[in-house]
C-alpha positions as a LaTeX table, in Angstrom:
\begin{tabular}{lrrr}
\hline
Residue & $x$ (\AA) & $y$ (\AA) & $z$ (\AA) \\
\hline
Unk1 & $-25.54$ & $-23.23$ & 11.58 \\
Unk2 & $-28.91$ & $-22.22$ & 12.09 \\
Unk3 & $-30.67$ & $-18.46$ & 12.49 \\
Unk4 & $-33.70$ & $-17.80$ & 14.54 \\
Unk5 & $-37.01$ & $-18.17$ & 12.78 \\
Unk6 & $-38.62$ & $-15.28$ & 13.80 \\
Unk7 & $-35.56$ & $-12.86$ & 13.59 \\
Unk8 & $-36.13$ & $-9.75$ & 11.02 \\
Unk9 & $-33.86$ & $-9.52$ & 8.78 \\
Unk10 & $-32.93$ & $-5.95$ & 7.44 \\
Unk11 & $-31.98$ & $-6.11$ & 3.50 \\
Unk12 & $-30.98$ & $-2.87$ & 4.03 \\
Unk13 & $-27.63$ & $-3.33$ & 4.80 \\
Unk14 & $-27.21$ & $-5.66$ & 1.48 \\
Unk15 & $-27.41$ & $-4.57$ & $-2.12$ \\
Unk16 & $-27.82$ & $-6.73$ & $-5.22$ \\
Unk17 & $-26.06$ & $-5.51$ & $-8.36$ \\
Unk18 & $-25.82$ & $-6.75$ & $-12.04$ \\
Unk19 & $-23.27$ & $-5.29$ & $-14.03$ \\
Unk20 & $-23.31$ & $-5.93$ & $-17.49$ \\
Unk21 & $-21.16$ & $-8.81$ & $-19.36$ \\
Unk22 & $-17.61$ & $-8.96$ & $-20.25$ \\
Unk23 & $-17.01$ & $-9.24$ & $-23.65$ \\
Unk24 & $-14.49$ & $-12.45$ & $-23.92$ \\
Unk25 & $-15.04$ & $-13.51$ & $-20.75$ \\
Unk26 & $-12.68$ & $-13.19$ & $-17.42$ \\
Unk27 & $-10.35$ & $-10.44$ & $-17.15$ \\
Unk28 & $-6.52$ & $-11.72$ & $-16.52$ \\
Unk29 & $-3.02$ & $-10.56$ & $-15.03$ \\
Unk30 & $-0.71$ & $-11.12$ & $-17.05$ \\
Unk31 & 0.25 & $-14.08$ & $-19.03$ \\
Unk32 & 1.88 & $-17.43$ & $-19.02$ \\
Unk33 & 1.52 & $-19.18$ & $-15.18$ \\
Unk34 & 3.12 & $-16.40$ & $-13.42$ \\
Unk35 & 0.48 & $-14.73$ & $-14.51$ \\
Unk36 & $-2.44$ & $-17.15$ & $-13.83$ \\
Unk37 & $-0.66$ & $-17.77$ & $-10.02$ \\
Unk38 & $-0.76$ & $-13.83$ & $-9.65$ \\
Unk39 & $-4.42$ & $-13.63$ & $-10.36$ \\
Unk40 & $-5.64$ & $-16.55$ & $-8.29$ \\
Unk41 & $-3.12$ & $-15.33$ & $-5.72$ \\
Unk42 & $-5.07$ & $-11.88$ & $-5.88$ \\
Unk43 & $-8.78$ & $-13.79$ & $-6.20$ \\
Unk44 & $-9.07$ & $-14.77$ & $-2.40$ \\
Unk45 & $-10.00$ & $-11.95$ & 0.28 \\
Unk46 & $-8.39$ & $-9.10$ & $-1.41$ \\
Unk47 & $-8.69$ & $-5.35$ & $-0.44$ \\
Unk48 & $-8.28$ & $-3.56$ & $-3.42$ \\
Unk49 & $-8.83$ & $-4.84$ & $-7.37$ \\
Unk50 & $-6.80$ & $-2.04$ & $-8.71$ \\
Unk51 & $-3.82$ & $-3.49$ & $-7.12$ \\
Unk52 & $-4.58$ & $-6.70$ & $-9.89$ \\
Unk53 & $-4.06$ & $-3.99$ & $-12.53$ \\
Unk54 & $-8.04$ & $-3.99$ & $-13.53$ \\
Unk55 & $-9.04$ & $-1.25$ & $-15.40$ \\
Unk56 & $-11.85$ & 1.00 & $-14.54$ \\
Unk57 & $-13.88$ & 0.95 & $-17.56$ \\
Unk58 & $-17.48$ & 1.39 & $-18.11$ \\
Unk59 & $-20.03$ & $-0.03$ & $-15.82$ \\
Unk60 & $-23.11$ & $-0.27$ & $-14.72$ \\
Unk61 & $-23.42$ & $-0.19$ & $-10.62$ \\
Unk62 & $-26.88$ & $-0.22$ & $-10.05$ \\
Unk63 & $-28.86$ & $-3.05$ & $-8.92$ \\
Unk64 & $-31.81$ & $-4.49$ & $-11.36$ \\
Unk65 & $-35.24$ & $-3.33$ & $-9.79$ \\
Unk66 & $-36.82$ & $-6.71$ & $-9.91$ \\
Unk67 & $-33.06$ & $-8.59$ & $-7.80$ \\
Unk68 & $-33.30$ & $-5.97$ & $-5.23$ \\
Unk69 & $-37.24$ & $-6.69$ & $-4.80$ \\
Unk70 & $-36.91$ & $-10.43$ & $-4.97$ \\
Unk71 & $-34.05$ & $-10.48$ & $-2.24$ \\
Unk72 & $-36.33$ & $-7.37$ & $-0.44$ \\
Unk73 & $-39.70$ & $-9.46$ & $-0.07$ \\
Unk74 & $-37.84$ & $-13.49$ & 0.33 \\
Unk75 & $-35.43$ & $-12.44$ & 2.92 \\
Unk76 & $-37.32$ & $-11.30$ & 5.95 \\
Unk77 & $-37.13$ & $-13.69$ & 8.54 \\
Unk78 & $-34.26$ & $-16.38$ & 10.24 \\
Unk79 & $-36.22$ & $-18.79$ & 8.50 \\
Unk80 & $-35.46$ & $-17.87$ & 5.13 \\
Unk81 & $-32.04$ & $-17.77$ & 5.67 \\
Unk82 & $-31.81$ & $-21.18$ & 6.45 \\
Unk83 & $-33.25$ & $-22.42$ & 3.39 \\
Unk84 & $-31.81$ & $-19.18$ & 0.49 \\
Unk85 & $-28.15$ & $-18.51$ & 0.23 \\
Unk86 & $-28.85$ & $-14.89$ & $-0.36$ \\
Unk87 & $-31.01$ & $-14.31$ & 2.60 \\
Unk88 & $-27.74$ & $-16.33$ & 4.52 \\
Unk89 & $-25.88$ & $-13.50$ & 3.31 \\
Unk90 & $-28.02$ & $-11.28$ & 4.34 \\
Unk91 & $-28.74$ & $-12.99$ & 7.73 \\
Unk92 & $-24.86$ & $-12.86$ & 8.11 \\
Unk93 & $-24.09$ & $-9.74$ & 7.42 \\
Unk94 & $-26.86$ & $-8.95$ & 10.15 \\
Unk95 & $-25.14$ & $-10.46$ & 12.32 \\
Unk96 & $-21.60$ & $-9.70$ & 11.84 \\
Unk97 & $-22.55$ & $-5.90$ & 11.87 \\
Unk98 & $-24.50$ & $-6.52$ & 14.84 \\
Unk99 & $-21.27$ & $-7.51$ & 17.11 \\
Unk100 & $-19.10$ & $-4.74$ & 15.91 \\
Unk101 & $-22.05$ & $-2.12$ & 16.59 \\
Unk102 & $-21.81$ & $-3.51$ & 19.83 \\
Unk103 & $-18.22$ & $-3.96$ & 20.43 \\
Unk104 & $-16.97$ & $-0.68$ & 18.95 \\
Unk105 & $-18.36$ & 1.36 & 22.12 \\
Unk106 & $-17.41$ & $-0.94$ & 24.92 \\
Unk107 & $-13.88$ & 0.32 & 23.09 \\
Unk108 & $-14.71$ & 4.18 & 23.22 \\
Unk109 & $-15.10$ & 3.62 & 19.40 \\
Unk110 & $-17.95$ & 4.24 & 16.94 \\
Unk111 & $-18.97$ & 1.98 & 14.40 \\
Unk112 & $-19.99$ & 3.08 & 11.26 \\
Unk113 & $-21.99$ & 0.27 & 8.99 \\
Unk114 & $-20.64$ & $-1.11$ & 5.56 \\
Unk115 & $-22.99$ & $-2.30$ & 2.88 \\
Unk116 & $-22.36$ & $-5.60$ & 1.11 \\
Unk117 & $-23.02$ & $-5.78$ & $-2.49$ \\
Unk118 & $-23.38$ & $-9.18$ & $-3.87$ \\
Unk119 & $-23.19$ & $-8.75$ & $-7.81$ \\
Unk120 & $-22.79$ & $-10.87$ & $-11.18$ \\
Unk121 & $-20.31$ & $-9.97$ & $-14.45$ \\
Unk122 & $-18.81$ & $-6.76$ & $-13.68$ \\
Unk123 & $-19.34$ & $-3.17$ & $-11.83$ \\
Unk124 & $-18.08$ & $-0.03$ & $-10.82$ \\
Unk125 & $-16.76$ & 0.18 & $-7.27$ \\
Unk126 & $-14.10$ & 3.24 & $-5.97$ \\
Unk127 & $-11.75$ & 1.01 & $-5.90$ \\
Unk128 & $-12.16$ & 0.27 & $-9.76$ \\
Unk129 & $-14.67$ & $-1.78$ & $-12.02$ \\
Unk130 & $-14.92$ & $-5.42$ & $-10.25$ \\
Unk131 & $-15.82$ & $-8.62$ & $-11.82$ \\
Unk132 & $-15.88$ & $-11.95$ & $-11.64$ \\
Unk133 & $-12.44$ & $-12.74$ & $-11.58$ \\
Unk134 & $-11.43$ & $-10.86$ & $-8.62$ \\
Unk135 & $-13.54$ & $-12.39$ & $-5.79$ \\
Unk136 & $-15.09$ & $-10.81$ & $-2.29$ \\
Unk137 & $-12.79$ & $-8.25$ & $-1.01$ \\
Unk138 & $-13.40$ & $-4.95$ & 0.64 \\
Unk139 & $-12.95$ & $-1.47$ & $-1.04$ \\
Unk140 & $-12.08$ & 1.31 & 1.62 \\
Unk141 & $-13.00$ & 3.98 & $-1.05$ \\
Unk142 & $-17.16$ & 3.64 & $-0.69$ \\
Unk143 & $-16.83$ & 1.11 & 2.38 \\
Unk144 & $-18.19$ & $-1.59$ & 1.23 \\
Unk145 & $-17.89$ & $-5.38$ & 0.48 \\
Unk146 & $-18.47$ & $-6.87$ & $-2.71$ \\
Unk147 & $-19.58$ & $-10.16$ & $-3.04$ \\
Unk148 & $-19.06$ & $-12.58$ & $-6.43$ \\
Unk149 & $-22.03$ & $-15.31$ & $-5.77$ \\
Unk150 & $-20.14$ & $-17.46$ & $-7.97$ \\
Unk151 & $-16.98$ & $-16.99$ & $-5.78$ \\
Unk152 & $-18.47$ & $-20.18$ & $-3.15$ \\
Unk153 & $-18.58$ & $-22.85$ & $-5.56$ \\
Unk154 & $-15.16$ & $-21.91$ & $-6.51$ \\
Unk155 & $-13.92$ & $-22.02$ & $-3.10$ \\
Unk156 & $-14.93$ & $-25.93$ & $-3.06$ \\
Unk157 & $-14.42$ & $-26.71$ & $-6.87$ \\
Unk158 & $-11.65$ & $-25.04$ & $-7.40$ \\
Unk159 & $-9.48$ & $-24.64$ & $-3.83$ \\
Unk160 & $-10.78$ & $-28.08$ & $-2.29$ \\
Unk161 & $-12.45$ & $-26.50$ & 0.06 \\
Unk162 & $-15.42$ & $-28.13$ & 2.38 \\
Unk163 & $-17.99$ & $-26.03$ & 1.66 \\
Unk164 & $-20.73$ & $-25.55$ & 3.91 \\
Unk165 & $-22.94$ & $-22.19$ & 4.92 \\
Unk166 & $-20.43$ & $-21.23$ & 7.55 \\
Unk167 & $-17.53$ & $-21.44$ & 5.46 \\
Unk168 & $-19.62$ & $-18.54$ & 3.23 \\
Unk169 & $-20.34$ & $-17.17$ & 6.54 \\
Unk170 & $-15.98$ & $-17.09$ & 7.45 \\
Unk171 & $-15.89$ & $-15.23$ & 4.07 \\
Unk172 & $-17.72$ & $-12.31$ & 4.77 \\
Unk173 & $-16.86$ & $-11.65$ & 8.47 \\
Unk174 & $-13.45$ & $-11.64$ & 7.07 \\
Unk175 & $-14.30$ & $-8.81$ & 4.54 \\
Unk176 & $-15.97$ & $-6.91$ & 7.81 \\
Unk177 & $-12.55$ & $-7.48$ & 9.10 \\
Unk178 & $-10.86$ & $-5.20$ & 6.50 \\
Unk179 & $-13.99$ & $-2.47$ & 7.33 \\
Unk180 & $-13.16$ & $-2.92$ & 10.78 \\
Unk181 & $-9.32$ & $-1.97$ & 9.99 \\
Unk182 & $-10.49$ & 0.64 & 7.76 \\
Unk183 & $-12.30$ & 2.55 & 11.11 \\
Unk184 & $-9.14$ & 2.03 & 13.42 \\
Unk185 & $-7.08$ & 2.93 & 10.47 \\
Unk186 & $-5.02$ & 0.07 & 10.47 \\
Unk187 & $-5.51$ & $-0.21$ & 6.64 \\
Unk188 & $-4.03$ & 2.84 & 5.77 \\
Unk189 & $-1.28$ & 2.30 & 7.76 \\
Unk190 & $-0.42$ & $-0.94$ & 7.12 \\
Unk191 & $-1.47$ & $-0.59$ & 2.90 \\
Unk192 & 2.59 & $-0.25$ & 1.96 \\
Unk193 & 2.27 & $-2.78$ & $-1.19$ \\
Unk194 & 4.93 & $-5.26$ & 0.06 \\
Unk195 & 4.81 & $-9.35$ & 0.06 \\
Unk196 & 6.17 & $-11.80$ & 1.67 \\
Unk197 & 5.79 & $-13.69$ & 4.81 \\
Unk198 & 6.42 & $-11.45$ & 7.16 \\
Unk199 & 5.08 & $-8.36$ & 5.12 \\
Unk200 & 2.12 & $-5.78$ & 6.20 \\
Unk201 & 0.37 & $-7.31$ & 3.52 \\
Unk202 & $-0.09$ & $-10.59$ & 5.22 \\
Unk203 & $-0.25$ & $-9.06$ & 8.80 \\
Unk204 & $-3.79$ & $-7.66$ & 7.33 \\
Unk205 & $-5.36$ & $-10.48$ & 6.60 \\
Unk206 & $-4.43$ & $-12.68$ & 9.07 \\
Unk207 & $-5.74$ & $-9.95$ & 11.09 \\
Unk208 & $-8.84$ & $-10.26$ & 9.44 \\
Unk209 & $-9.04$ & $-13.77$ & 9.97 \\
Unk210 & $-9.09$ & $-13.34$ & 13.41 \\
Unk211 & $-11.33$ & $-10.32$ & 13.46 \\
Unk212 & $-14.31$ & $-13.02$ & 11.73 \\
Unk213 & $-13.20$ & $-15.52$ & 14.60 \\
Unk214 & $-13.59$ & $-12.96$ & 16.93 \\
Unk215 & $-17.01$ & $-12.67$ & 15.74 \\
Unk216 & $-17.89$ & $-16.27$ & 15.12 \\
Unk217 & $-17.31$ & $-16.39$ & 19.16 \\
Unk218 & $-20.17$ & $-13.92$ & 20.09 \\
Unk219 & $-22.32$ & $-14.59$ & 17.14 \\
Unk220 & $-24.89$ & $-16.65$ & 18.88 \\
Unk221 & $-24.87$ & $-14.02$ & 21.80 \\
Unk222 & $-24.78$ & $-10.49$ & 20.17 \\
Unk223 & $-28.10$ & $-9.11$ & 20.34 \\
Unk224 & $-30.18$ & $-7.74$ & 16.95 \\
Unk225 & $-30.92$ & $-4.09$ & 17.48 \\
Unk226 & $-34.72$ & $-4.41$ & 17.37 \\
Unk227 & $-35.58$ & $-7.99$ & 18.33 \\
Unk228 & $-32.83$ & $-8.27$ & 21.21 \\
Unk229 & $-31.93$ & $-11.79$ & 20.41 \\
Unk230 & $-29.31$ & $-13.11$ & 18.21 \\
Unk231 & $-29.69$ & $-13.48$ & 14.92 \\
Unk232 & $-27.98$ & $-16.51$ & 14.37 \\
Unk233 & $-28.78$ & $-19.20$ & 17.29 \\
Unk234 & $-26.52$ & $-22.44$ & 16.35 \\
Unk235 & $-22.86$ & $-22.71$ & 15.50 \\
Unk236 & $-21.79$ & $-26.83$ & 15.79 \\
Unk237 & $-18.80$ & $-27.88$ & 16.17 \\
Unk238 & $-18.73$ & $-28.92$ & 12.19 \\
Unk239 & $-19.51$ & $-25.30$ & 11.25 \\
Unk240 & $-16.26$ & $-24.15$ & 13.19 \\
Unk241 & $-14.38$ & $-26.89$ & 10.78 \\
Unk242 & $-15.80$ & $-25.67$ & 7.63 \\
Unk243 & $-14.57$ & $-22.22$ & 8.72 \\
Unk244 & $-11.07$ & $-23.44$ & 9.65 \\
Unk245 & $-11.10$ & $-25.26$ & 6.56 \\
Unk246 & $-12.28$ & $-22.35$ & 4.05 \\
Unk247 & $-9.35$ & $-20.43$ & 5.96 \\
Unk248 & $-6.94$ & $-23.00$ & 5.47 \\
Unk249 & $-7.83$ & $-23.22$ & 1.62 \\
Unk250 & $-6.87$ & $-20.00$ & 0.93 \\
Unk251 & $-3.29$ & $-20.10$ & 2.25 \\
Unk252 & $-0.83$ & $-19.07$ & $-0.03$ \\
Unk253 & 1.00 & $-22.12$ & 0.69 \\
Unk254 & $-1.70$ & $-24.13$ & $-0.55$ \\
Unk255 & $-2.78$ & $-22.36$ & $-3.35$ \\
Unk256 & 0.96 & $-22.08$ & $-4.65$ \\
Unk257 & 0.93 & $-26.07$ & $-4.57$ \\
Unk258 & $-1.60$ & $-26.50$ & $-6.53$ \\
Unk259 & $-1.28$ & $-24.09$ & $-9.00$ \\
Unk260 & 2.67 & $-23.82$ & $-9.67$ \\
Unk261 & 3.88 & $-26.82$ & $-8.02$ \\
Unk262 & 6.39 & $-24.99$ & $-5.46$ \\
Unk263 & 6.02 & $-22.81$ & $-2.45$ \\
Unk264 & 7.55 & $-19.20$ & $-2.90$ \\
Unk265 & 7.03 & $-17.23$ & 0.96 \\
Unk266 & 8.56 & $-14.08$ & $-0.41$ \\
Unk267 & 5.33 & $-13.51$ & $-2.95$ \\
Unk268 & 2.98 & $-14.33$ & $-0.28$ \\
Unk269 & $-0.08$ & $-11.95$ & 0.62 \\
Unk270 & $-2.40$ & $-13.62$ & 2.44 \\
Unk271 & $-0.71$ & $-16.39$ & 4.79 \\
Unk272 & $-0.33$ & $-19.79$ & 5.09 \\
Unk273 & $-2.70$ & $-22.16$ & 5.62 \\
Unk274 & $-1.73$ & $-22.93$ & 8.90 \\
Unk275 & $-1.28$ & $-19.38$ & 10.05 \\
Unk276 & $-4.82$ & $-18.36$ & 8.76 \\
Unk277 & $-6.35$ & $-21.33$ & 10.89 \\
Unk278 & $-4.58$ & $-20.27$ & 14.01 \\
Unk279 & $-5.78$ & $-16.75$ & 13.63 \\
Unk280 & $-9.01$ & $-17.54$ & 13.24 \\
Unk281 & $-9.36$ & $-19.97$ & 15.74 \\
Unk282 & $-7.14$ & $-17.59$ & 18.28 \\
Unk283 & $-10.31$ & $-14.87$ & 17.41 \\
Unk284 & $-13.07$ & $-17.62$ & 18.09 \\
Unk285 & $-10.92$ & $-19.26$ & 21.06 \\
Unk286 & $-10.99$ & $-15.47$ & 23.01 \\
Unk287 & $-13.68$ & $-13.69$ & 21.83 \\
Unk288 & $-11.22$ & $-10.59$ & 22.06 \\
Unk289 & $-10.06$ & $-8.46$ & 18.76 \\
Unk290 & $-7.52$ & $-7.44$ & 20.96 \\
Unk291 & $-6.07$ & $-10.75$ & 20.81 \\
Unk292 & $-5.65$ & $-10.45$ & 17.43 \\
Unk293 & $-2.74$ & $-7.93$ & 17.37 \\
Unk294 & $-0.86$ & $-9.39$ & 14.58 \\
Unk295 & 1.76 & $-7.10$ & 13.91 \\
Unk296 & 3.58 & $-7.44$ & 17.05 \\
\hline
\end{tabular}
């Protein structure tokens, strides 16, 4: 995965937040291992945190002056996002944003952009206070994604997965894949709080796992607004893998193994592993969101 050197990145469209420190560290659902399963069920790709049962307590959403101007003056060309993690995120986000500006009119639609937030210990979103238990996920209230930086190294420590800058890169196209749902409205229609395999719940982010393919296949294409050439340049065969891979560890199937020992469908939210790799690859395989109709 490599960007071009000389692309301009626009921090803009990113937002670095500090929120101040929990007092006893992670917040929890529950107790006992149903408990612990909910919450790690609820950790990967969510929508909405108030559906974990967090409270919405005091917080502090604004981003520290001297974050903001570190990630503002490092992360200004292709360059630097080959060699920062937050100017990848940044470089991504780019990029992803880039495609469905793009794609929304050839489909009589208008994109509106989200922001991406990437943030430490806890903060206020509309969708209640976030921290670091809960994870990226995408609040429809203030449209925009919020990014735990701490959330990668679980994804590899913690869910076995490769790692790898596109499998960071699969993470947050998928969260533009809720924002993309949010503008056709097929978050709202489909938000009806059931689980299970076959439920709404799952239908969304497999969905959104194909949306991110979807980009993934026109990323080294899509044009940047002011440049006119792609922000990202290289996707290898390898990078595909890590995506597929990062998908694939956050099946519920898999992550119901590991943590209780049994697979249960009917409390499943997200998809198995095997369905979240075929929807991703379907997106990158076609190139076409409307390939990935998956509630028919």
């Amino acid at each position: 995965m490599q960007f071009d050197d000389d692309a301009d990145l626009d921090t803009s469209e990113v937002q670095v937040g500090r929120g101040s420190r929990i007092p006893g560290g992670r917040a929890t659902v529950g107790g006992g291992i149903a408990g612990v399963i909910a919450l790690v069920l609820g950790l990967l790709f969510g929508v909405r945190p108030e559906q974990l049962g967090l409270s919405s307590g005091d917080s502090d959403p604004a981003a520290t002056t001297s974050s903001q101007a570190q990630v503002n003056e490092a992360c200004r060309r292709g360059s630097d996002a080959d060699t920062r993690e937050d100017c990848r995120i940044v470089a991504v986000v780019n990029s992803v944003q880039d495609y469905w500006r793009v794609e929304f009119p050839r489909r009589q639609g208008r994109y509106s952009d989200a922001r991406t937030v990437m943030f430490t210990g806890r903060m206020g979103t509309a969708c209640g206070t976030a921290t670091e238990a809960v994870g990226p996920f995408y609040c429809p209230g203030d449209r925009q994604v919020y990014l735990d930086l701490g959330f990668f190294d679980d994804l590899r420590t913690t869910f076995g997965a490769n790692g790898g800058p596109f499998a960071q890169a699969y993470v947050v196209a998928h969260e533009y894949g809720h924002h993309v749902q949010d503008l056709m409205g097929t978050l709202r229609q489909a938000q009806d709080g059931q689980r299970g395999a076959g439920s709404n719940a799952v239908r969304l982010e497999l969905q959104a796992d194909c949306y991110a393919g979807v980009w993934a296949h026109h990323a080294t294409t899509t044009p940047d607004g002011t440049t006119g050439r792609p922000v990202l340049t290289t996707l290898t065969r390898q990078d595909i893998e890590d995506g597929l891979d990062a998908a694939a560890a956050a099946g519920d199937d898999r992550i119901q193994e590991r943590f209780q020992g049994r697979v249960t469908p009917e409390s499943w939210t997200h998809g198995s592993a095997a369905q979240r790799r075929q929807w991703f690859h379907n997106g990158f395989r076609t190139g076409d969101m409307a390939r990935c109709d998956t509630f028919r």
